[in-house]
C-alpha positions in Angstrom: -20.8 -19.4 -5.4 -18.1 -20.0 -2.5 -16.4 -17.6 -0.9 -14.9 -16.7 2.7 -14.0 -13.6 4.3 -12.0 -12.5 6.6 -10.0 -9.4 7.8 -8.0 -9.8 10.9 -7.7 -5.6 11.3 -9.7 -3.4 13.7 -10.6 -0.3 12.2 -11.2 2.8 14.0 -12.8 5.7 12.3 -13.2 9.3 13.2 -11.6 13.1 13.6 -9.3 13.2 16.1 -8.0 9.6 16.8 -4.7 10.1 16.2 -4.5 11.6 19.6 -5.5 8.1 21.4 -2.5 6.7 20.1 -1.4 6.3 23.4 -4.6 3.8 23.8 -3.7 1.5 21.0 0.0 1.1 21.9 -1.5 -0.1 24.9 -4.0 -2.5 23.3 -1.1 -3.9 21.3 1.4 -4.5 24.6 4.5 -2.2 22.9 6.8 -0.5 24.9 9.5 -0.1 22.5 8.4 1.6 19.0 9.5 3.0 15.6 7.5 5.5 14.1 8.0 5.0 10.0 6.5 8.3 8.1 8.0 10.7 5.2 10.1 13.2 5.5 7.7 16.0 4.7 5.0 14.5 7.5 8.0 14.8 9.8 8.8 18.6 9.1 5.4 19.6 9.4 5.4 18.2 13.0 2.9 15.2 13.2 5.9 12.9 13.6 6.6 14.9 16.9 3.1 15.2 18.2 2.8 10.7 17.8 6.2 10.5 20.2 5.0 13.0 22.3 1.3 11.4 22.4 2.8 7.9 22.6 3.9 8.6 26.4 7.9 8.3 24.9 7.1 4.8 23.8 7.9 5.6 20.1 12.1 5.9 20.1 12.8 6.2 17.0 11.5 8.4 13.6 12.5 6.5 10.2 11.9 8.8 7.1 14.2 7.0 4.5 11.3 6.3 2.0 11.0 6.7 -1.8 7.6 7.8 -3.0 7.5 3.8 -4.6 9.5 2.1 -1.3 12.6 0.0 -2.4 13.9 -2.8 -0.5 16.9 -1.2 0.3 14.5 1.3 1.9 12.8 -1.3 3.8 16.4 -3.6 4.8 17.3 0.5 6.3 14.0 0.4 8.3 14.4 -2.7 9.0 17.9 -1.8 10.8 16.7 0.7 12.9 14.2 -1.5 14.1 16.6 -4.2 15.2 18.5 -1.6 16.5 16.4 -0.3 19.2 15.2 -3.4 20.1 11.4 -2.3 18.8 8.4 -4.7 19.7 6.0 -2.2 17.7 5.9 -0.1 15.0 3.5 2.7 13.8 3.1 3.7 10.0 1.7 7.6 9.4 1.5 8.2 6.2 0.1 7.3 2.2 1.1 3.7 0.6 4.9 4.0 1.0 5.7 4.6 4.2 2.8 2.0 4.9 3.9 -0.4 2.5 7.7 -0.1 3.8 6.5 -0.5 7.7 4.7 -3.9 7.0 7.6 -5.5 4.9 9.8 -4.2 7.8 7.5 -5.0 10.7 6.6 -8.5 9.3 9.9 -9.5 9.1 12.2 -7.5 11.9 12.7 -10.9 14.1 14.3 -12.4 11.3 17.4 -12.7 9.9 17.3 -12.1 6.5 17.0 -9.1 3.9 13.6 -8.0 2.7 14.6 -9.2 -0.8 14.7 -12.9 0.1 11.2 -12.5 0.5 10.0 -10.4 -1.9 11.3 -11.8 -4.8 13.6 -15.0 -3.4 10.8 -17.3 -2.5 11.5 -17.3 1.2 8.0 -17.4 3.5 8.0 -15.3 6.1 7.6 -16.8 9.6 5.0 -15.2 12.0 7.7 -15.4 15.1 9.4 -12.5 12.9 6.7 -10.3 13.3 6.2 -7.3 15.4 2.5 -5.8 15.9 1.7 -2.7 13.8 -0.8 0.2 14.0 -1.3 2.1 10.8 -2.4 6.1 10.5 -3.4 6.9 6.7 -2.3 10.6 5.4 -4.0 10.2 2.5 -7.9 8.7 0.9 -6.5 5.7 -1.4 -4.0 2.9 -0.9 -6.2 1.7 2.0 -2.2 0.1 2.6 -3.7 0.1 5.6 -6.2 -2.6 5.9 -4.2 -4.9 3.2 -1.4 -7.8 4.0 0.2 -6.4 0.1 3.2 -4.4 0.4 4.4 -3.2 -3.1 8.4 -2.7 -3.4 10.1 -2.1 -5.8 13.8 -4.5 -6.1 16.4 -2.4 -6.7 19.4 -4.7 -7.5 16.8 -6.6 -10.3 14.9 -3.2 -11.3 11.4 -5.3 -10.3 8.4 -3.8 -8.8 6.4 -6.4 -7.3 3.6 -7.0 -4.3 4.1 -9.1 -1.9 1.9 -10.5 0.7 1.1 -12.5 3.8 -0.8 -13.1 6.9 2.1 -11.2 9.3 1.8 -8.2 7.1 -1.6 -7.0 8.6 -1.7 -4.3 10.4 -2.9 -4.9 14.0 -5.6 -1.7 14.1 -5.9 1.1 11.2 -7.0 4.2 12.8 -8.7 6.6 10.1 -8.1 10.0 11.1 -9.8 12.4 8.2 -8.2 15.2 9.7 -5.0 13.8 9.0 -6.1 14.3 5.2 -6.1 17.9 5.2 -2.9 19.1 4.2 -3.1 16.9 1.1 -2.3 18.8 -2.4 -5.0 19.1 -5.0 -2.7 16.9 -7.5 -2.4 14.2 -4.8 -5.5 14.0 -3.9 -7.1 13.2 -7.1 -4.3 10.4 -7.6 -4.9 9.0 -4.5 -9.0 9.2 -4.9 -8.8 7.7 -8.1 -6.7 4.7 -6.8 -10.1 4.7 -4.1 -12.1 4.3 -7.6 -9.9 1.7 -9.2 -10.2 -0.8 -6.4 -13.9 0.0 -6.0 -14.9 -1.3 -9.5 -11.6 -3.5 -10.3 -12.7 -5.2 -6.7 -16.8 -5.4 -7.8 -16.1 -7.3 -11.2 -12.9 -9.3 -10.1 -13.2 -13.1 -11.0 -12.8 -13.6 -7.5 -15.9 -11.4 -6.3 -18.0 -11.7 -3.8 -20.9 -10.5 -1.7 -19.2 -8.4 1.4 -16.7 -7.0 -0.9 -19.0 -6.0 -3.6 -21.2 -4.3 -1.0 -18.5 -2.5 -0.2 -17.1 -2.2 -3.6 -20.8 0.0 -4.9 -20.6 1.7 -1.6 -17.0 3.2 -2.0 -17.9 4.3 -6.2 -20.3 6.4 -5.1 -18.7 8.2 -2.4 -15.8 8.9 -4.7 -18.0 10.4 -7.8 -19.8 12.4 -5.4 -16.7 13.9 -3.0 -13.3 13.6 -5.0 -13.9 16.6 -6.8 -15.4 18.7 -3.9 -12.0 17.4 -1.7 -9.6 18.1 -4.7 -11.7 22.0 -5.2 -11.7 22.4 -1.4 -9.3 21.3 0.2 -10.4 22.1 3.7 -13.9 21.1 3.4 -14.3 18.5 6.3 -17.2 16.3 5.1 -15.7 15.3 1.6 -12.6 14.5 3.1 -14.2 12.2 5.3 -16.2 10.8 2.9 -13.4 10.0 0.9 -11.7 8.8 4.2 -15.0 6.4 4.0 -14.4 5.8 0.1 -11.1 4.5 1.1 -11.3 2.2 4.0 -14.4 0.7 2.4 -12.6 0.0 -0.7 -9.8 -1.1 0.9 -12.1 -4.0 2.5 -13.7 -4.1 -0.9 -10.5 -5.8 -2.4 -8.5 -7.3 0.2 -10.3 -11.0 -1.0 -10.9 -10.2 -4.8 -7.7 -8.0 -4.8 -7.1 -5.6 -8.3 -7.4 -6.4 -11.9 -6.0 -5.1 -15.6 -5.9 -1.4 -14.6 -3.6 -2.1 -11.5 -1.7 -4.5 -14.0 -1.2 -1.8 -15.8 -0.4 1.1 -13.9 2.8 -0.3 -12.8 4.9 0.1 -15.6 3.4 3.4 -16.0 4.9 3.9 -12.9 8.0 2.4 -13.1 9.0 3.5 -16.6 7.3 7.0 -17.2 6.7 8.0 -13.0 3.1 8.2 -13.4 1.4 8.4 -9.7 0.2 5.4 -8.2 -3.4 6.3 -8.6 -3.4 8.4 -11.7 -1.5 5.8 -13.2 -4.5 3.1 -12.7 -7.0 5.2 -13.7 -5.2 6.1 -16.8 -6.8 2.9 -18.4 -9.8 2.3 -15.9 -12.1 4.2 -18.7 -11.0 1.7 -21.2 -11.2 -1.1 -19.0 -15.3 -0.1 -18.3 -16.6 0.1 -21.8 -13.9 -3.0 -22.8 -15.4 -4.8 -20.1 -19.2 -3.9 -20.4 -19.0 -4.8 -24.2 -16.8 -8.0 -24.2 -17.8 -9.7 -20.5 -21.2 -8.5 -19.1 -23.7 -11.1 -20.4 -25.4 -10.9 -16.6 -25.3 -7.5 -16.3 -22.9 -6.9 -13.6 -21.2 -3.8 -14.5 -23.9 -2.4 -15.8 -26.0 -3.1 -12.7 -23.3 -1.2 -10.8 -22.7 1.8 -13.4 -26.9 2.3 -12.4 -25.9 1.9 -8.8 -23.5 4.9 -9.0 -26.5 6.9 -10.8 -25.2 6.4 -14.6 -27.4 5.4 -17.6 -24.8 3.0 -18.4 -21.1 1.6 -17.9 -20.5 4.2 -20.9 -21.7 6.9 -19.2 -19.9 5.7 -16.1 -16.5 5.3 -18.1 -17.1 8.9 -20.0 -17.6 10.6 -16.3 -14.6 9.2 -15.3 -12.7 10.5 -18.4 -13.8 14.1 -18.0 -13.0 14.3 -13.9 -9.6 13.0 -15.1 -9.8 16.1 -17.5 -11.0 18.4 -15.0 -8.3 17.7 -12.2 -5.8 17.7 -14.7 -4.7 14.0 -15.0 -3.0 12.5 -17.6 -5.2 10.1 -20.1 -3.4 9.4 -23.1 0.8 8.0 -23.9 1.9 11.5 -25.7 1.2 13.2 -22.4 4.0 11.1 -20.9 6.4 11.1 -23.3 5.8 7.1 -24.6 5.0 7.4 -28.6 6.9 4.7 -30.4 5.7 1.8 -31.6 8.9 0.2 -29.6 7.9 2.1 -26.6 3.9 0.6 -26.3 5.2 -3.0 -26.7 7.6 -2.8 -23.9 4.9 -1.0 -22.0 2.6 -3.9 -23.1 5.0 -6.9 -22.2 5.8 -5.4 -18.8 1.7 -4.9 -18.1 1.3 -8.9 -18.6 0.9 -10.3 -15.1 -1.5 -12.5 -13.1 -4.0 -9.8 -12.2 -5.0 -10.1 -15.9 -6.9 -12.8 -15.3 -9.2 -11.7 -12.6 -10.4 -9.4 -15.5 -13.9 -10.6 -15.9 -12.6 -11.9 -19.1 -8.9 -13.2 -19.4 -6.8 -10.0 -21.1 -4.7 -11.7 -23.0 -1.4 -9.2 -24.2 -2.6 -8.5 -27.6 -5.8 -6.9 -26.0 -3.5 -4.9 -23.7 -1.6 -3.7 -26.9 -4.3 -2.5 -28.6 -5.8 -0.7 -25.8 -2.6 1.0 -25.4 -2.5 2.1 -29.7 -6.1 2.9 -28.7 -5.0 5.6 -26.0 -1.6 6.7 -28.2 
């Protein structure tokens, strides 16, 4: 095996951090800010406590974010950067508003719209970068310790990652107090999405040591404190654990990135608005016991189904299945409304993509067809 890792973030963990914003703008050199959150986060008055804790350095608030970021989203964000002249920005928030600050941050000294490199083929240039610090809201994406931005293209009606070096946030600071205020719903969306790059990560062609460490590490936090986090929502230790769960998955696939289950969760997205997270774990189950039967002659998967505590990856999958049940997301096509024969094969053809071959064994789409009949 060959493998190298690296992750050119600083991480900062712990309660309160938010409040030494102040510190990391210094640590970065920005003077000039824009402060890129949702609109709800802004009401509730976090938006207001960053400017006032970044000593007036943060000038402007940009809220203009869909719950699955579009590039016209990010070319708006992108304005009010050039606008004020910004040499930082700071992203508070889940996946979107992170995902829309790094296309926008990576590419603010440029000259172009995000689409020309999303989906035109243009590389960005690092010179077009300004430095970014990242505040999660939420236990999943781990957006913030990533160089992926997702967006979705709205003049070609394409969502698509993209990715490179200038998109990495310059520190993530993982404030679990910050998750609080999370709904029930979202919160087991988002922990799920903490599960699906745990294991998609572990049995990724593209594997390797440090990230399957990290990979076993997260699984287990998540079957032991989603469910305590989504039943309580103000119990402090299981939402930093799952603050844990989702940094350390987030390093857990930022080399061997996502497989069939993130392949397939963005048409589910797209087409039916399944959440992010929900969506991926709609087929994860499947993906275990498809997995465990068809690609685990050395005993990888099951090695980590006994390293979460299960007899087997069955076992593992069937858990996963009923705390899906219990939280009250959606498993099977009826419950979204997609039923036809006509309906499963464009949900199928639009699932085909290159993270199917990370799969431990290639998926190939009549495999993704039948695990779709399978889950009618």
């Amino acid at each position: 095996m060959q493998w190298e890792f690296n992750l050119p973030v600083k991480i900062v963990f712990g309660s309160g951090k938010r409040n030494e914003i102040g510190k990391y703008i210094d640590e970065i050199g920005g003077t000039r800010g824009v402060l890129v959150c949702s609109a709800s986060v802004a009401k509730q008055g976090v938006a207001d406590e960053f400017v006032k804790n970044s000593g007036g350095r943060i000038k402007e608030i940009f809220t203009d974010i869909r719950p699955n970021p579009t590039t016209d989203n990010v070319d708006a964000c992108t304005a009010l950067m050039r606008s004020c002249n910004a040499d930082f920005a700071v992203a508070l928030g889940g996946g979107s508003p992170m995902d829309c600050c790094k296309a926008a941050a990576a590419t603010v000294n440029g000259n172009g719209k995000i689409a020309e490199y999303h989906t035109g083929g243009r590389r960005i240039d690092a010179a077009e970068a300004i430095p970014m610090l990242a505040f999660p809201t939420t236990s999943g994406t781990a957006s913030e310790v990533t160089n992926i931005s997702v967006l979705t293209d709205t003049a070609k009606g394409l969502k698509a990652p993209m990715n490179d070096p200038a998109m990495y946030p310059k520190i993530a600071i993982i404030d679990p107090e910050l998750t609080l205020s999370v709904p029930p719903a979202v919160t087991a969306s988002t922990g799920l999405d903490v599960l699906s790059h745990a294991i998609e990560s572990y049995w990724s062609t593209l594997n390797q040591p440090l990230c399957s460490a990290c990979s076993v590490y997260a699984a287990k936090l998540v079957f032991k404190y989603l469910e305590k986090a989504f039943n309580e929502p103000s119990n402090k230790e299981a939402r930093e654990k799952m603050a844990q769960a989702s940094i350390t998955a987030g390093v857990a696939f930022s080399h061997p990135r996502t497989t069939g289950s993130h392949a397939c969760s963005f048409p589910l997205t797209n087409i039916y608005g399944v959440p992010h997270g929900e969506a991926c774990a709609f087929t994860l189950d499947y993906f275990i016991k498809f997995n465990a039967q068809n690609a685990d002659a050395n005993g990888r998967i099951a090695a980590l189904a006994h390293e979460c505590g299960f007899e087997s990856p069955e076992e593992m999958a069937n858990e996963i299945s009923a705390m899906k049940k219990r939280m009250g997301m959606r498993s099977r096509l009826s419950e979204i409304g997609c039923t036809s024969d006509e309906q499963i094969a464009e949900l199928t053809e639009k699932s085909m993509s290159m993270l199917m071959e990370r799969n431990p064994i290639p998926l190939s789409k009549q495999n993704i067809l039948e695990m779709f009949c399978a889950l009618r």
